[in-house]
C-alpha positions in Angstrom: -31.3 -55.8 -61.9 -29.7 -52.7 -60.6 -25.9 -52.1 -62.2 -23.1 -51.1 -60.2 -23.4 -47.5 -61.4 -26.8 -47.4 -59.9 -25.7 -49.0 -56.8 -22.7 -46.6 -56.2 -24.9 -43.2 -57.3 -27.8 -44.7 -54.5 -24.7 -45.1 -51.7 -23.3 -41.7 -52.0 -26.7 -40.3 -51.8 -27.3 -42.2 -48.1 -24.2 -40.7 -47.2 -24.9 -37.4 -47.8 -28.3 -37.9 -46.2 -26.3 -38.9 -43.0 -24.0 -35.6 -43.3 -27.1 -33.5 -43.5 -28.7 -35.0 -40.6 -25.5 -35.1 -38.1 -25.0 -31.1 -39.3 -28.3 -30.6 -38.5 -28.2 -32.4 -35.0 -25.1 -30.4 -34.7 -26.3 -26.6 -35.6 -29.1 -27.6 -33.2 -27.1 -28.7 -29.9 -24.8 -25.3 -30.9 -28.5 -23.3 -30.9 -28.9 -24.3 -27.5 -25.8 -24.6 -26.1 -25.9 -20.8 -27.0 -29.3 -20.0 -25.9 -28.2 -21.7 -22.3 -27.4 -18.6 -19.7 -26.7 -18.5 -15.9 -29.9 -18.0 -14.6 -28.6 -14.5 -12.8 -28.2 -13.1 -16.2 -31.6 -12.6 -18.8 -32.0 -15.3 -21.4 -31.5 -12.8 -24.6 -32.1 -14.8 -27.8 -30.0 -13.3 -30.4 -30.7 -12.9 -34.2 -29.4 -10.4 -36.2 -33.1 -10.4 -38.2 -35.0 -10.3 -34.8 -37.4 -7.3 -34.2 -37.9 -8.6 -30.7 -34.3 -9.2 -29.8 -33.3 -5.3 -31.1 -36.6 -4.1 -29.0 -34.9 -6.0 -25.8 -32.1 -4.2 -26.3 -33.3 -0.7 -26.7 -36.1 -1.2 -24.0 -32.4 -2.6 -21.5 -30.7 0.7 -23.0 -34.0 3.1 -22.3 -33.7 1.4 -18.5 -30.0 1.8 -17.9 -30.5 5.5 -18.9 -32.8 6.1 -16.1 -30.1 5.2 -13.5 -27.3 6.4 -15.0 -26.8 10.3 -15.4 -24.9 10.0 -18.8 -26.9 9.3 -21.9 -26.0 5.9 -23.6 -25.5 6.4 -27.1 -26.2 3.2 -29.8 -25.6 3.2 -33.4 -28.0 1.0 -34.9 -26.0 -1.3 -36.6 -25.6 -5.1 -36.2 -22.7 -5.2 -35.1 -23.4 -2.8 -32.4 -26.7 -4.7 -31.6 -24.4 -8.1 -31.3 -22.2 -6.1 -29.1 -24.6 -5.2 -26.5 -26.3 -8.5 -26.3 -22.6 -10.6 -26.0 -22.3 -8.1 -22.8 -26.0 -8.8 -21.5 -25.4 -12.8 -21.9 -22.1 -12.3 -20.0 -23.2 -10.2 -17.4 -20.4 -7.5 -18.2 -22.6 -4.7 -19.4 -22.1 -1.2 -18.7 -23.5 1.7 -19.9 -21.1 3.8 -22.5 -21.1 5.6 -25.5 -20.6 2.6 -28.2 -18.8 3.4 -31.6 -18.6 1.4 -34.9 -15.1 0.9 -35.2 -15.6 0.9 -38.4 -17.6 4.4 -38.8 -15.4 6.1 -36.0 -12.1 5.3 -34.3 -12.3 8.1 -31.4 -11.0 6.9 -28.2 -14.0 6.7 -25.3 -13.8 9.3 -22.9 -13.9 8.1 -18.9 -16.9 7.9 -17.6 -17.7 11.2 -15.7 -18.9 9.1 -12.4 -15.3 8.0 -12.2 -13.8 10.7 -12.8 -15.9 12.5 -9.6 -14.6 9.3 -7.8 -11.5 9.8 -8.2 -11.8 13.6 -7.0 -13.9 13.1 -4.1 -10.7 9.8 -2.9 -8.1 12.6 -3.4 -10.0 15.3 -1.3 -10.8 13.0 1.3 -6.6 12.0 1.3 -6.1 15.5 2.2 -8.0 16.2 4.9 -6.8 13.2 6.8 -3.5 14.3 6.2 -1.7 15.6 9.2 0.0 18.8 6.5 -3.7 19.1 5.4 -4.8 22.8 6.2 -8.2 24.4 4.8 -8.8 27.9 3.7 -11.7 28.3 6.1 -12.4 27.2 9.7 -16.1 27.8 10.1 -16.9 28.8 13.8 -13.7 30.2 14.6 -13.8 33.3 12.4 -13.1 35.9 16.1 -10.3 33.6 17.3 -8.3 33.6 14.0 -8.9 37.4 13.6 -8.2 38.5 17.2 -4.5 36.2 16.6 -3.7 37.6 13.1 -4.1 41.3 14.4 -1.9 40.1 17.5 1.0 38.7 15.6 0.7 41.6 13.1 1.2 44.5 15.7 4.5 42.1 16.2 5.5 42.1 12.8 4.6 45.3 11.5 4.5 47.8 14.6 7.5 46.0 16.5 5.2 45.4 19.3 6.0 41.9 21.8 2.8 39.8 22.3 2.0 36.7 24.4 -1.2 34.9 23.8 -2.4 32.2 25.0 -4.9 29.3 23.0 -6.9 27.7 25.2 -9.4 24.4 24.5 -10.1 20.8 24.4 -8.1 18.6 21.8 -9.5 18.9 18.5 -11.3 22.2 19.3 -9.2 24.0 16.6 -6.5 25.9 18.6 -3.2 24.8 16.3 -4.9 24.8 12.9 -6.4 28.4 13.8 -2.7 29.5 14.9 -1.2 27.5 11.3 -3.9 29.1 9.4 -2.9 32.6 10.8 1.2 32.3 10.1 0.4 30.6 6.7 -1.6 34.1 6.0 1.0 36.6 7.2 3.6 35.0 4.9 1.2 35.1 2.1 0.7 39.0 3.1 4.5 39.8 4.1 6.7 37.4 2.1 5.9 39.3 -1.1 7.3 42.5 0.5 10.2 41.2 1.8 9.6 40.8 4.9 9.4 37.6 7.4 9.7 36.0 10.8 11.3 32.7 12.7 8.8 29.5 14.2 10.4 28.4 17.2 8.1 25.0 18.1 8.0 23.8 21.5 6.1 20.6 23.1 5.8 20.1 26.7 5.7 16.2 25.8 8.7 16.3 24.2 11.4 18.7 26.2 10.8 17.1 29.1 13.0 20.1 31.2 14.2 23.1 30.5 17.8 22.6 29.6 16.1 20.2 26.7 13.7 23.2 25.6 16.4 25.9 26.0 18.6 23.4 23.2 16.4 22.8 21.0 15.3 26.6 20.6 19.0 27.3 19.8 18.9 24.3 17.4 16.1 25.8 15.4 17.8 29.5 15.2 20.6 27.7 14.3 19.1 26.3 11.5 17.5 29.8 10.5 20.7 31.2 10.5 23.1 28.4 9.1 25.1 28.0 12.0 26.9 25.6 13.7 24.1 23.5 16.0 26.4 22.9 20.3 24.0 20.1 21.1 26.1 20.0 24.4 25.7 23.5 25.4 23.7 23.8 29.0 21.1 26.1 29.6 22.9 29.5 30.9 24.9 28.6 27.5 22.5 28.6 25.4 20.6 31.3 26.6 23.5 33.4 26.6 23.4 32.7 22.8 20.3 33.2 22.0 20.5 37.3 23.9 24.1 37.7 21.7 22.0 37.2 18.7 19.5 39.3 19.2 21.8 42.3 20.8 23.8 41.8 18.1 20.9 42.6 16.0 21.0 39.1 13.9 17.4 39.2 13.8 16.3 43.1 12.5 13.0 43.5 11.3 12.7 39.3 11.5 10.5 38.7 14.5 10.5 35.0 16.3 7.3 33.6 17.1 7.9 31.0 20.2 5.1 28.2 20.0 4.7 26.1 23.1 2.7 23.4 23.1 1.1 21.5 25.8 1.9 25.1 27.7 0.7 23.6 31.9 3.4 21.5 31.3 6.4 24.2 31.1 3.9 26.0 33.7 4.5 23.0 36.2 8.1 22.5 36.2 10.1 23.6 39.1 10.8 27.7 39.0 9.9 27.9 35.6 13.1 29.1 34.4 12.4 28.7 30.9 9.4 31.1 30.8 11.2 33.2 33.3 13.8 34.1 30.8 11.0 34.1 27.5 9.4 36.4 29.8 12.1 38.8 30.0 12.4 38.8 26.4 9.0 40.1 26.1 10.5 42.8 28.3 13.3 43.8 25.9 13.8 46.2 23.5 16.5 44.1 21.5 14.0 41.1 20.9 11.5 41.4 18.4 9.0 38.5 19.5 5.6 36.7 20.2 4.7 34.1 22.3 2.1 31.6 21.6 1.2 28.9 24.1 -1.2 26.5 23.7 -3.0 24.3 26.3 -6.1 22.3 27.4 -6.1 23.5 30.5 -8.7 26.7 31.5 -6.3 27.4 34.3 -3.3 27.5 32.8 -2.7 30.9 32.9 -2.9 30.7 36.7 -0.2 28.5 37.1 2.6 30.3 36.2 4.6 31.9 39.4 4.4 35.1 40.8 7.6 36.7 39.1 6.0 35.0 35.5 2.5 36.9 36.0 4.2 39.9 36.5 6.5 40.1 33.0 3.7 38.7 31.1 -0.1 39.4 30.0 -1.2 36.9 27.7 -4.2 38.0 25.9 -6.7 34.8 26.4 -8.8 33.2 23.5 -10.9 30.5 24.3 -11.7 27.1 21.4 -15.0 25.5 22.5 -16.2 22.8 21.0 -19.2 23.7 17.9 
């Protein structure tokens, strides 16, 4: 008969029997559970001693390569191996340049896609910007020559011009004329020399007493003076000839932009362009006059008096 020693050693080795068996059933259930992938993802079966697995993984690399303009770099370790297959399973790949941390511990550059993102978002911000301007305006190379030498004769010979822009929204006539008066303060500012921006809208002086303020307002502000916002018309325009008599404004020319010029041109007796127009006359003013308008017939609306005191020199903006 069997002694209790026997019986004890035969018990302990059933129970280890049972250990092995539910480790077994347990490594087995964790194989699968890790083989087990979405079905949008590849099913990669990793083993660090698999020829197969590490031929997936270069053949997925060699593919990846082909679509993507920078050259994926793999150290052929296991670690690096494990690394691109956890990001395969997981559906998080992406191609970069992958380092050993413990061969190298340089910091991953960004990839250069990204960075020509990044450019192309910021270039694109600018030109929707309203302040946006570009060096070049292809197609209206004649237009912003013909301006420039106009407003130079003003500024450099002393000469008063009036021209007037004329073409359909959008057709280029006030980033033409911005182009042009960012250039001759490029060309004169270095030399000491400069002029005033008067900027009109027929939208928003609505009369002339309103356009006739808010010209005094801006000179004002040239000057660092004392802005009468009450001041009527014959006031301020009495003003504005004391400054330049008084010779405020030597060798400083003001440029006088009107915008939306058929609206000025339709107002009752025009007695804001009457009195620009006389400026243009004078030998105490030193300025230019710039109006631009949609209309092809603007020029024909101003009065009798108007036509006679002023010869706007024409350019025409048609669409390309």
């Amino acid at each position: 008969a069997p002694t209790t020693q026997q019986k004890n050693k035969t018990r302990d080795d059933d129970d280890e029997e049972e250990e092995d068996g539910a480790e077994k059933h347990n490594k087995k259930q964790d194989d699968e559970g890790d083989n087990t992938t979405d079905d949008k993802t590849p099913k990669w079966n990793w083993s660090e001693n698999s020829e197969n697995t590490i031929k997936d993984v270069d053949a997925h690399l060699e593919a990846v390569e082909t679509l993507v303009p920078n050259r994926v770099e793999l150290i052929a370790t296991s670690q690096g191996k494990r690394k691109i297959h956890e990001e395969l399973q997981t559906g998080f790949f992406f191609p970069r340049t992958l380092v050993d941390n413990e061969s190298s511990k340089s910091a991953e550059e960004p990839d250069a896609a990204i960075r020509d993102l990044d450019g192309v978002r910021r270039k694109v911000q600018r030109q929707l910007s309203s302040l946006h301007l570009p060096e070049e305006l292809p197609g209206l190379e004649d237009q912003r020559a013909a301006l420039y030498a106009l407003l130079d004769k003003t500024l450099n010979h002393a000469q008063n011009n009036a021209a007037l822009l004329v073409g359909h929204r959008g057709s280029g006539k006030t980033a033409v004329l911005r182009q042009v008066l960012r250039d001759l303060k490029r060309e004169y500012n270095p030399k000491g020399r400069s002029f005033v921006e008067i900027y009109l809208n027929g939208f928003h002086q609505t009369d002339d007493t309103l356009a006739m303020r808010e010209i005094v307002r801006q000179l004002c502000l040239e000057m660092e003076m004392e802005v009468f916002k009450r001041a009527s018309f014959s006031d301020n325009l009495h003003f504005l000839l004391e400054v330049l008599s008084q010779g405020r404004m030597v060798n400083c020319p003001i440029f006088f932009v009107l915008d939306e010029f058929d609206l000025f041109a339709e107002r009752p007796k025009q007695t804001l362009l009457y009195s620009l127009s006389d400026l243009l006359q004078s030998t105490h003013a030193q300025i230019a006059l710039i109006a631009l308008s949609t209309r092809l017939n603007a020029a024909d609306l101003l009065e009798k008096r108007n036509r006679s005191r002023v010869s706007f020199r024409s350019l025409l903006f048609s669409h390309l």
